[in-house]
C-alpha positions as CSV (number, residue, x, y, z in Angstrom):
1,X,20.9,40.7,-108.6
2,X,21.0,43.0,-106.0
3,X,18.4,43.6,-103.1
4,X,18.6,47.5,-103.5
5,X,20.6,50.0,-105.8
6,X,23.1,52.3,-103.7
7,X,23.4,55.7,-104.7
8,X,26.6,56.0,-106.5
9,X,27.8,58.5,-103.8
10,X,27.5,55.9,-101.1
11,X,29.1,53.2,-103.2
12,X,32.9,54.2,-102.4
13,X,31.7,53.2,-98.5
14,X,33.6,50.4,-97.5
15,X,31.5,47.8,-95.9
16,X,31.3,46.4,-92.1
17,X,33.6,43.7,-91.5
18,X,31.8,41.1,-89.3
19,X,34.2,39.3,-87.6
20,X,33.7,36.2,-84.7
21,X,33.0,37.5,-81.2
22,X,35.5,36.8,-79.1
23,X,35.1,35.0,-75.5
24,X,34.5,37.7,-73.7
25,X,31.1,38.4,-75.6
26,X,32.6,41.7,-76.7
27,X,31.5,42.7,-80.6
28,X,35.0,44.1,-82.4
29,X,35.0,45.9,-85.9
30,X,37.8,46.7,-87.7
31,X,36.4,49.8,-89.5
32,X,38.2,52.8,-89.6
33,X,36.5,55.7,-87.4
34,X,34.4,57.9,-89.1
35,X,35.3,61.8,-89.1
36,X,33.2,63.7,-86.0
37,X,32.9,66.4,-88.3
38,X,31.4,64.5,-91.3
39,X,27.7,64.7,-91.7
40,X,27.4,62.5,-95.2
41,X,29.9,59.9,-93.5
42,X,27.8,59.2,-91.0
43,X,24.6,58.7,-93.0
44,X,26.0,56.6,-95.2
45,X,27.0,54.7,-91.6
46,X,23.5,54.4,-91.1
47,X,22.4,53.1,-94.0
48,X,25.4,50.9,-94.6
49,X,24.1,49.4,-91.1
50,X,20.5,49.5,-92.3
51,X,21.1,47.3,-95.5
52,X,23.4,44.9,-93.6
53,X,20.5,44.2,-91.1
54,X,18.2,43.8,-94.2
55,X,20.2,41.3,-95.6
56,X,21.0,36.9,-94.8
57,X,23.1,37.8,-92.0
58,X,21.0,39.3,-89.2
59,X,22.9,41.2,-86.1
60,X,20.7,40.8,-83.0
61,X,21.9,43.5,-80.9
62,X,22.1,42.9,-77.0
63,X,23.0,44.0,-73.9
64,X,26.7,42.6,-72.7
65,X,27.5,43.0,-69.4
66,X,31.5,43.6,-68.9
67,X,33.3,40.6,-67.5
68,X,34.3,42.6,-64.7
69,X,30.6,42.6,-63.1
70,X,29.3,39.0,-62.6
71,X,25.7,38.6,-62.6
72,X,24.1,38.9,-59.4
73,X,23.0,35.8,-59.3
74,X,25.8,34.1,-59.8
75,X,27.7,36.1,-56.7
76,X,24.3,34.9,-54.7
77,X,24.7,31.2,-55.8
78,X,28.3,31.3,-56.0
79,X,27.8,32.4,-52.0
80,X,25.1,30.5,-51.5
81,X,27.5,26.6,-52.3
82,X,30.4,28.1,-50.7
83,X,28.0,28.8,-47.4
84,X,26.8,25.1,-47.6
85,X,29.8,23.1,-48.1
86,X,31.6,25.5,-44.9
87,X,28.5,24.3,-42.9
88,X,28.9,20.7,-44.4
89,X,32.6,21.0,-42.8
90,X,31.5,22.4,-39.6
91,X,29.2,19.3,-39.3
92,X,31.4,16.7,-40.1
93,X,34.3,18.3,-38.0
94,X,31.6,17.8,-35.1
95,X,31.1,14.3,-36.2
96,X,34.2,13.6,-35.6
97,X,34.5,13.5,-31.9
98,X,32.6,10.4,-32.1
99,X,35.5,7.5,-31.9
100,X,34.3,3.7,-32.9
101,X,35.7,1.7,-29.6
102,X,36.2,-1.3,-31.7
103,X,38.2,0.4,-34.4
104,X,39.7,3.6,-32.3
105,X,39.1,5.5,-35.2
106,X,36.5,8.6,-35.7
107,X,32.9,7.7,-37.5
108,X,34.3,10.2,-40.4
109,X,37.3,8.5,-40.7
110,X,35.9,5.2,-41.2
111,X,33.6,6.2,-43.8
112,X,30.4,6.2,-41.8
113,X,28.1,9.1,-42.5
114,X,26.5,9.4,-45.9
115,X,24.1,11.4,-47.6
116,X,25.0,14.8,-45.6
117,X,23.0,17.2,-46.8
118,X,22.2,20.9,-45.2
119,X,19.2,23.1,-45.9
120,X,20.0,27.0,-45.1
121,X,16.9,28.1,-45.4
122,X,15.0,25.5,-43.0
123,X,18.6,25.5,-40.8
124,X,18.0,21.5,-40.7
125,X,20.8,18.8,-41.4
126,X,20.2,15.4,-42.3
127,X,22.7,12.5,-43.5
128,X,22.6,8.7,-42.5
129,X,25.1,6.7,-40.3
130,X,25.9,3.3,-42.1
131,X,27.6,1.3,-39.5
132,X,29.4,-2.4,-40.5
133,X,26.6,-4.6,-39.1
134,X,22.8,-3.8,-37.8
135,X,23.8,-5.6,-35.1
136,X,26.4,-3.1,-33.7
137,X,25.9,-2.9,-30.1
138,X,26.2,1.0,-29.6
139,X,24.5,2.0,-33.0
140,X,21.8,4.0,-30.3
141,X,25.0,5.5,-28.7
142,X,26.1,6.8,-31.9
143,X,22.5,8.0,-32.7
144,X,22.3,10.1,-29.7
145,X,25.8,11.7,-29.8
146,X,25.5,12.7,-33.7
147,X,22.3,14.5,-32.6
148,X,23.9,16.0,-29.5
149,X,27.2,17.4,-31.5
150,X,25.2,18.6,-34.7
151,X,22.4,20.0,-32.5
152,X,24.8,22.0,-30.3
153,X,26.2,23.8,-33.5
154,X,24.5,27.6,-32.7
155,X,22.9,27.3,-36.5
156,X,21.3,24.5,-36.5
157,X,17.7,23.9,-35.4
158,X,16.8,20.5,-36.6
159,X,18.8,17.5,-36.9
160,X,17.8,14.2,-38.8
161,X,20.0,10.8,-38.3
162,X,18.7,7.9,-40.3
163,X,20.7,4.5,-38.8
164,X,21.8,1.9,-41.8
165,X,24.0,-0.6,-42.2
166,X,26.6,-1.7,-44.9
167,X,25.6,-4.5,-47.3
168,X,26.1,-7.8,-46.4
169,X,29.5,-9.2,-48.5
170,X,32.3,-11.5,-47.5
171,X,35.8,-9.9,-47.3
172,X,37.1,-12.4,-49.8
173,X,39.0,-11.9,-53.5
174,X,37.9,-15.4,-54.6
175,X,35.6,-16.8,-56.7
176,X,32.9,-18.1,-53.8
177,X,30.0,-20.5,-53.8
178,X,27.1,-18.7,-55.1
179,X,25.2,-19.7,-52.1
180,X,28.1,-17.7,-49.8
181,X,28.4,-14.7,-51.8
182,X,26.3,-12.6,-49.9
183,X,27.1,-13.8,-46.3
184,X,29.4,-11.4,-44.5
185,X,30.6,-13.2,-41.5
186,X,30.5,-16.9,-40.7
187,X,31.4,-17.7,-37.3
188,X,32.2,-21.4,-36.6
189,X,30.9,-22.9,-33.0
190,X,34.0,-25.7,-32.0
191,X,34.9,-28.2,-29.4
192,X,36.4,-30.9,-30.8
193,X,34.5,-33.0,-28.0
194,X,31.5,-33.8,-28.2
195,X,28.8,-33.5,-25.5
196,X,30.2,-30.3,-23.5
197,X,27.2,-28.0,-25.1
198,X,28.3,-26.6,-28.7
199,X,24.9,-26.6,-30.3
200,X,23.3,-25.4,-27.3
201,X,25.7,-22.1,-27.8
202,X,25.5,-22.1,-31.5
203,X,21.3,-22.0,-31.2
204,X,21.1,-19.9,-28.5
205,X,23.9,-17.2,-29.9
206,X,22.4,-17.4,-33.4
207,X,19.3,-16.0,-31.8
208,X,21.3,-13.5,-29.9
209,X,22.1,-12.0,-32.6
210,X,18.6,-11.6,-34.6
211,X,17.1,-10.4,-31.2
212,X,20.3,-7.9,-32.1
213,X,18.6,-7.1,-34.9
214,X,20.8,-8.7,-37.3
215,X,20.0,-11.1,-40.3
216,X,21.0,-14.9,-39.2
217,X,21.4,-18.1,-40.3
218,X,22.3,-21.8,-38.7
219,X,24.3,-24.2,-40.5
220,X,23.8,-27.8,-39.2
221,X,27.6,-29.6,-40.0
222,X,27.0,-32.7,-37.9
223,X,25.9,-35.0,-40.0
224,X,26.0,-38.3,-37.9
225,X,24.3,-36.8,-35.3
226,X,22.4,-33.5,-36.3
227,X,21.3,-31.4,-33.7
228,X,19.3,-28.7,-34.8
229,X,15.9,-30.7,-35.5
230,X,15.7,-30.9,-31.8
231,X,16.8,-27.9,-30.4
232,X,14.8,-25.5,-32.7
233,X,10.9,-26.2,-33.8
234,X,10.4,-24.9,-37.4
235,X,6.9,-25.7,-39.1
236,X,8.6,-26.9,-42.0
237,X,10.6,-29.6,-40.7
238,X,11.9,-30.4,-44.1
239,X,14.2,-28.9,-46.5
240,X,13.1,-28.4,-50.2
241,X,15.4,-27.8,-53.7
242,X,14.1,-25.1,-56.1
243,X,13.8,-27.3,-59.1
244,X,14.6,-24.7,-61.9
245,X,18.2,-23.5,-59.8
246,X,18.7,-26.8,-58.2
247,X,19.8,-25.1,-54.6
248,X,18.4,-25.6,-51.3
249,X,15.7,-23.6,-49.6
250,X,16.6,-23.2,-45.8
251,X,13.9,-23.8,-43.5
252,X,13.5,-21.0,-41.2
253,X,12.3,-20.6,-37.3
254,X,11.8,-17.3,-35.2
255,X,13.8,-15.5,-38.3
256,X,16.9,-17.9,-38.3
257,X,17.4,-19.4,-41.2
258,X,18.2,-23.0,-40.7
259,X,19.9,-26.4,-42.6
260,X,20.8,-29.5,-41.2
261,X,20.8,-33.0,-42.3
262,X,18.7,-33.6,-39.9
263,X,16.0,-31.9,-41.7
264,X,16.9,-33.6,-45.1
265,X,14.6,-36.7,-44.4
266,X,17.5,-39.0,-43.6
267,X,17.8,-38.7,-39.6
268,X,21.7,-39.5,-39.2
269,X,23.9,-40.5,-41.5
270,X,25.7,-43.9,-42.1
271,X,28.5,-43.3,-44.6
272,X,32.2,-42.8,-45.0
273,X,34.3,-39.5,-44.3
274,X,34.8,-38.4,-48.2
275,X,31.0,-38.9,-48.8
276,X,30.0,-36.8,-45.3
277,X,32.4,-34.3,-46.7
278,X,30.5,-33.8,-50.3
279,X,26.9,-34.0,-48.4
280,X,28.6,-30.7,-46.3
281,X,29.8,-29.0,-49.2
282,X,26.6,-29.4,-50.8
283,X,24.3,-28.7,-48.2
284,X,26.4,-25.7,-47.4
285,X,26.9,-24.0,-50.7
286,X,24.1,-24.8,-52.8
287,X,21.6,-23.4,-50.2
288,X,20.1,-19.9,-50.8
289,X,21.2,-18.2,-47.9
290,X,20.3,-14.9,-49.0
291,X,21.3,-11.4,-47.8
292,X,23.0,-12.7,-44.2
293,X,24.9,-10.7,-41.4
294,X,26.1,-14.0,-39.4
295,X,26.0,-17.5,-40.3
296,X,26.5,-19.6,-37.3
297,X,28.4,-23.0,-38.6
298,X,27.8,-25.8,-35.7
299,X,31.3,-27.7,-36.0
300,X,31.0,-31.5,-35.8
301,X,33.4,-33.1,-33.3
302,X,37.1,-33.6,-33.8
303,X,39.7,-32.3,-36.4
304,X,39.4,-34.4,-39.7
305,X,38.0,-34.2,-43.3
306,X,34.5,-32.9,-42.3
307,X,36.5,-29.9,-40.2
308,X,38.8,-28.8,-42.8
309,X,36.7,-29.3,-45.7
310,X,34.4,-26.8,-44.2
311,X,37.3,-24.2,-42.9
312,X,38.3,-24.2,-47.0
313,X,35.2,-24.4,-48.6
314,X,33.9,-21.9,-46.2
315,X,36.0,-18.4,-46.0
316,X,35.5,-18.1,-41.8
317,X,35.9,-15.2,-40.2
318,X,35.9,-16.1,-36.6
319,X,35.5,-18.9,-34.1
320,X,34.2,-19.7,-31.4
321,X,35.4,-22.5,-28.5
322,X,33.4,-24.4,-26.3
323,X,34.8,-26.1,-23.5
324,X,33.6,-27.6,-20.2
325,X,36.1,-27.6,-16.6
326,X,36.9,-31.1,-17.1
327,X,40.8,-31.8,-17.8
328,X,39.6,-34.2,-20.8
329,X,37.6,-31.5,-22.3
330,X,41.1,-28.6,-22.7
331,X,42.7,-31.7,-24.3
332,X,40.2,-32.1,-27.0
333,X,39.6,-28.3,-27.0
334,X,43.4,-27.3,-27.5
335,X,43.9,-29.6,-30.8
336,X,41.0,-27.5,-32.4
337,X,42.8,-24.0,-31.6
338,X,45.9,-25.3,-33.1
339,X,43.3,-26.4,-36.3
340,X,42.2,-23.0,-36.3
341,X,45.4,-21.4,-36.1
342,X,47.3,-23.4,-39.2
343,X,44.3,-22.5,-40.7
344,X,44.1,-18.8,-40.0
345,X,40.9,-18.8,-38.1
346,X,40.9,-16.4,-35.5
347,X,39.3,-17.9,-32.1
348,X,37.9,-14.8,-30.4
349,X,36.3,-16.3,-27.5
350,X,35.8,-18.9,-25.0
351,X,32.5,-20.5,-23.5
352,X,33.0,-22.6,-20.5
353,X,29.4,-24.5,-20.1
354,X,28.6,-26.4,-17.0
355,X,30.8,-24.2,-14.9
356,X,28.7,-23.8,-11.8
357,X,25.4,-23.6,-9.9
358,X,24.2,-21.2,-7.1
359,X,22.6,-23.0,-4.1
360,X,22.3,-21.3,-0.3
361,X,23.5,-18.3,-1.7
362,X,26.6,-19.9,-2.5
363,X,28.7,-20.7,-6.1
364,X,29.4,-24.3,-5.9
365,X,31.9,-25.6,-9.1
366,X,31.1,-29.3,-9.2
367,X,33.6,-30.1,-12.0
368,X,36.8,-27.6,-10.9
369,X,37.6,-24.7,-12.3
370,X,40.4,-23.4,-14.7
371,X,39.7,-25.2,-17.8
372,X,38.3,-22.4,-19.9
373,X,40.9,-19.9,-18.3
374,X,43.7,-22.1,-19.4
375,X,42.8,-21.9,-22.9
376,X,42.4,-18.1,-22.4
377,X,45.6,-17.7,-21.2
378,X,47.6,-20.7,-23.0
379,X,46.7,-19.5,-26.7
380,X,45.8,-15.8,-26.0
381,X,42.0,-16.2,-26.6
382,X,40.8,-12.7,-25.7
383,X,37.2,-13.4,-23.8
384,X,35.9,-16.2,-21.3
385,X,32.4,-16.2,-20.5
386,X,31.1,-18.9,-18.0
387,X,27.5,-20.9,-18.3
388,X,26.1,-22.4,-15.2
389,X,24.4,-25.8,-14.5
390,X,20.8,-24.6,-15.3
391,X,17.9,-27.2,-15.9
392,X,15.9,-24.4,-17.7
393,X,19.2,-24.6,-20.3
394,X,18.9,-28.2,-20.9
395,X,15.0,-28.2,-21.3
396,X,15.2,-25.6,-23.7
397,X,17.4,-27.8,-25.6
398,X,14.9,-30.4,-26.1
399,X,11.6,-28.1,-26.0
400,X,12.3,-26.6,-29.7
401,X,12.8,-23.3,-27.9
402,X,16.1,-21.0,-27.1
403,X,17.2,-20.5,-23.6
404,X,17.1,-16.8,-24.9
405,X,14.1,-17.0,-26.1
406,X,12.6,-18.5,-23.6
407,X,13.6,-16.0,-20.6
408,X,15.3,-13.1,-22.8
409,X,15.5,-11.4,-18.9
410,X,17.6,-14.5,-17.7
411,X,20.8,-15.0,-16.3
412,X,21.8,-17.4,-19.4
413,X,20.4,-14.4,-21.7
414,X,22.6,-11.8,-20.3
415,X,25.4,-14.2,-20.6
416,X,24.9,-14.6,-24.2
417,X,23.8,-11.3,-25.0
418,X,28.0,-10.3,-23.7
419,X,29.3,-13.1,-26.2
420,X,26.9,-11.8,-28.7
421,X,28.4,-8.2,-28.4
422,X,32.0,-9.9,-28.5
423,X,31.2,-11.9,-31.9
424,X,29.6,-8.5,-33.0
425,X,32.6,-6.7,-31.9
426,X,35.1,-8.6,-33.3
427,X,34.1,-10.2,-36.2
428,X,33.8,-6.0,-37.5
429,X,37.7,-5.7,-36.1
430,X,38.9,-8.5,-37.9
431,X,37.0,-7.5,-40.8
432,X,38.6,-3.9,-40.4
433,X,42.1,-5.1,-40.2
434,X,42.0,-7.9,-43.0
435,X,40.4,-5.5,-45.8
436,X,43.5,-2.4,-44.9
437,X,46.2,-5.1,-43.9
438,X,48.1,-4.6,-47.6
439,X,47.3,-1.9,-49.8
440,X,49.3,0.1,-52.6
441,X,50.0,4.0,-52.0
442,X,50.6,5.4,-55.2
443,X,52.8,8.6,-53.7
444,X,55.9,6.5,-52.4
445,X,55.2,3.5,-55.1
446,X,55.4,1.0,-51.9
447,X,53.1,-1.5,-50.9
448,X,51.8,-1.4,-47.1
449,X,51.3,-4.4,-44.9
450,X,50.5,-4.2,-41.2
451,X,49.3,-8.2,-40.4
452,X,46.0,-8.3,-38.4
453,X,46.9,-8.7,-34.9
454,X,50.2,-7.3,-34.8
455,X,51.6,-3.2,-34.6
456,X,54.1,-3.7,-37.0
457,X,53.8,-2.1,-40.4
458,X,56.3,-2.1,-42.9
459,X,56.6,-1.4,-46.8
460,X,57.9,-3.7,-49.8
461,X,59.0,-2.8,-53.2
462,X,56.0,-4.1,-55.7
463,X,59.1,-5.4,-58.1
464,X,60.3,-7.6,-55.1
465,X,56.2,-8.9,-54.5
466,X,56.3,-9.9,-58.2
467,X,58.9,-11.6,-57.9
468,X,58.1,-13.8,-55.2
469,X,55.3,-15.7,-56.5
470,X,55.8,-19.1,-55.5
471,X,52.7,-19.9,-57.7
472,X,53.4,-22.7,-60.0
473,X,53.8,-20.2,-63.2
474,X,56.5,-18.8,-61.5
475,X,58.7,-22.2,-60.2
476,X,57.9,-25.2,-61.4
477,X,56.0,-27.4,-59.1
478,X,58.6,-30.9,-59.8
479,X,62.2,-29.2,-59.9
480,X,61.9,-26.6,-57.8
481,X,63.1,-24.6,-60.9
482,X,62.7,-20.9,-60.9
483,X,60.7,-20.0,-64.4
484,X,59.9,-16.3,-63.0
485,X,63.6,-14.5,-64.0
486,X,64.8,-11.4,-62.0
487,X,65.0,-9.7,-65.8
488,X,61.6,-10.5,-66.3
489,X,60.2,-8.2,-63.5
490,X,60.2,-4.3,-64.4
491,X,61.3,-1.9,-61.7
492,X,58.4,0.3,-62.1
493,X,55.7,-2.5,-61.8
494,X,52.9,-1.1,-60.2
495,X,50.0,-3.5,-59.0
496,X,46.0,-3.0,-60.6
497,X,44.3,-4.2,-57.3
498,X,44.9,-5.8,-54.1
499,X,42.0,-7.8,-52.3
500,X,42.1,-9.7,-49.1
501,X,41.7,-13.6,-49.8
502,X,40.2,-14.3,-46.2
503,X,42.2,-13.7,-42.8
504,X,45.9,-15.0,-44.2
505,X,46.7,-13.4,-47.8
506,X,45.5,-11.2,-50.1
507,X,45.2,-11.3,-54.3
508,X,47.0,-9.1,-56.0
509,X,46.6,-8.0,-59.8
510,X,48.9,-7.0,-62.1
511,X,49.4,-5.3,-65.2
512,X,49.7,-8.2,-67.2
513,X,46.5,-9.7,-66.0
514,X,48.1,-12.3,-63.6
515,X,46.8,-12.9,-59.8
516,X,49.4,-13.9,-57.3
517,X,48.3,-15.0,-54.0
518,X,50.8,-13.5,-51.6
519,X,50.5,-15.5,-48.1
520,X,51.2,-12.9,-45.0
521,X,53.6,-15.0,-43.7
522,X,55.1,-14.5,-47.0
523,X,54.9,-11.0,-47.4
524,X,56.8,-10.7,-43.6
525,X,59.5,-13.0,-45.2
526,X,60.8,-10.3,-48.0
527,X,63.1,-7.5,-47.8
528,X,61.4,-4.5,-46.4
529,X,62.1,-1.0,-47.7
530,X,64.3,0.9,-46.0
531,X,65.0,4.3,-47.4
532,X,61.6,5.5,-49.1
533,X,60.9,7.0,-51.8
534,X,59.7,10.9,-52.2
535,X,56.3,10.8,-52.9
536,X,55.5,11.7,-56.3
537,X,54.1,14.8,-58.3
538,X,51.6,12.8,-59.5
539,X,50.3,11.3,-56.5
540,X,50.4,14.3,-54.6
């Protein structure tokens, strides 16, 4: 039943086609005009429009502003991001100028500052540098030069720099101890002689760093003579298992953490090599390091099981040699570079102890000079740093207390406090180069390599990586067989992911869910690219 009765001379009206609006928010009817010049027309207009307004479809009418006139607020927002992101340029372009010495690279570039964020109104800028380690030895320098470049810019009248520093992780693709998992440099102490003064340089650079201000621990690997119990004076001079995860809980002393044998309730060990080397592994990766910056590994002498067992089980970043001027001493110390190096272990500096001793304002060298610069110069060690004859040194040995700790003003502090910058320094370099030294760019379909510690970068086809594998799914491990055909290898193989497996190959991923382990030394072995590729549409 209808709502209302139309007059029968309104009933040949034809009614209002309501149709969708468009995009634009524009209202379109496809009635015919009406006459200008008819009066009964346009009433019946009116009413026509009444009734439909009556009825279940309601027509809100509103105000449309033409596309052509943007709301006003929208051209002051719209100018208001486009002002804040030009003054978030103009900041980082002034960040910029600040160059990392260790990585000869701007702090932009590297992927330093974080959370930049700009307030026009207040004219204030704020955004946090996260540097690679807490313990970075200019971190203040680069706190007072972001303020001076970001301060100088004429719009600015506050600056805010909050100082962090990146997570601690290992740059390693394998599957790690959980203990080690959360360690992002360990740094082994070596001599391959014992008595020339290791521990005493483990302890007292250990403590070096935390006075740094970086997060430390001390790992103990000597286990027929331990060290550590009498060098450092914890209050809990025994180690203790959580019973519900069955790991070790480190002792700790001054803020180091600390494990050792020695603190295990057994005193020195009488046992064979293989059992030593399980009672390392243990102690090592079932401990609960925690969140660590540095773990400082105290090698046991020589070059067997216990050495190598912890330069695999452990991924090391760097090492450290100790030596002393006697001729006997380079011996020893030489056949533990040449470990290091088969093993990929970069040696980044040299500690000569015992070197000399100032009487009569005169440098006397009791024992000769030129062992510690002969290892410099022989295997291309980069820094020496010399330790004198000091009694204060050896007390602090056998007080429970660091040298450093003891006289932080000292001669024997400032000494360590340069090594400590060194490890610092390089450790991050080595880091740097062994996380970019192979990666994948998309827009020539090549894979990069540049081997840390050498200028030479080339590019490989991913199809000829793939094909490469020496793992045993690829050639079988008794013949010598090749199972991995030419055929069998795609041309347009792409890898997933590429991750560094410590400092001497990476893992790489591919499509069909298989990890190959591609040695450098490899990698420099294949044919190279020569005439590259245009980068793609895609990519670019």
């Amino acid at each position: 039943m209808p709502l209302l009765s139309l007059p029968a001379s309104l009933e040949r009206v034809p009614r209002m086609q309501l149709l969708q609006t468009p995009p634009s928010g524009l209202a379109i009817s496809t009635q015919s005009p009406l006459p200008r010049n008819s009066a009964n027309s346009l009433k019946a207009h009116r009413l026509s429009s009444t009734l439909r307004c009556s009825s279940s479809v309601r027509v809100h009418r509103r105000f449309v502003r033409p596309p052509s006139l943007p709301r006003a607020s929208s051209v002051e927002a719209s100018a208001s991001v486009e002002s804040v992101d030009a003054a978030k340029k103009e900041v980082l372009v002034g960040l910029s100028q600040i160059i990392d010495p260790d990585f000869g690279t701007d702090i932009v570039s590297c992927g330093f500052v974080k959370d930049l964020f700009v307030d026009e109104a207040l004219k204030e800028v704020s955004f946090r540098l996260e540097l690679t380690t807490p313990a970075c030895p200019i971190k203040d320098m680069f706190e007072q030069r972001a303020n001076e470049v970001v301060g100088a810019l004429p719009w600015v009248k506050k600056v805010n720099v909050t100082m962090s520093a990146q997570p601690a992780k290992p740059v390693f693709a394998g599957e790690l101890p959980k203990g080690l998992q959360r360690i992002s440099n360990i740094v082994a102490v070596s001599s391959c002689k014992g008595g020339v003064g290791k521990s005493t340089v483990a302890v007292n650079l250990a403590y070096t760093l935390v006075g740094m201000g970086a997060r430390v621990g001390i790992f103990d690997a000597d286990v027929y003579g331990p060290s550590l119990p009498t060098m450092v004076s914890p209050e809990n001079r025994l180690l203790e298992m959580n019973p519900e995860t069955r790991t070790i809980l480190p002792t700790e002393f001054m803020g180091v953490k600390l494990v050792s044998f020695g603190f295990a309730g057994q005193g020195r060990a009488i046992m064979r090599g293989p059992m030593v080397s399980g009672v390392i592994n243990q102690l090592l990766t079932t401990a609960e390091w925690g969140e660590l910056d540095y773990l400082v590994i105290d090698m046991p002498p020589g070059t067997g099981d216990i050495q190598l067992t912890l330069c695999q089980v452990a991924p090391l970043t760097a090492a450290v040699i100790v030596t002393t001027p006697q001729k006997l001493a380079f011996i020893d110390v030489a056949k533990g570079v040449r470990m290091f190096s088969k093993l990929k272990v970069p040696c980044i500096a040299v500690v000569e102890n015992m070197c000399y001793f100032d009487a009569d304002s005169k440098r006397y060298y009791p024992f000769g000079k030129g062992s510690g610069s002969q290892v410099v110069q022989q295997f291309g060690i980069p820094y020496l740093f010399d330790l004198p004859i000091r009694p204060t040194l050896s007390a602090s040995g056998d007080s429970g207390t660091p040298e450093v700790v003891a006289d932080p003003q000292g001669e024997v502090a400032r000494t360590f406090q340069d090594l400590g910058v060194c490890v610092v320094q390089q450790c991050a370099k080595i880091r740097q180069q062994v996380s970019t030294a192979v990666s994948y760019d998309k827009s020539i379909r090549a894979i990069r390599v540049k081997v840390p510690d050498s200028d030479d970068e080339f590019l490989l086809h991913p199809a000829t990586v793939r094909r490469n594998d020496r793992s045993a799914q690829s050639v079988d491990e008794w013949t010598g067989e090749q199972k991995l055909q030419y055929g069998d290898v795609t041309e347009d193989i792409e890898p997933e992911d590429i991750r560094p497996m410590g400092n001497y190959a990476v893992s790489i991923t591919w499509p069909d869910g298989f990890n190959q382990i591609a040695p450098y030394d490899q990698l420099e072995t294949m044919e190279r690219l020569v005439d590259v590729p245009e980068p793609t549409r895609a990519a670019v």
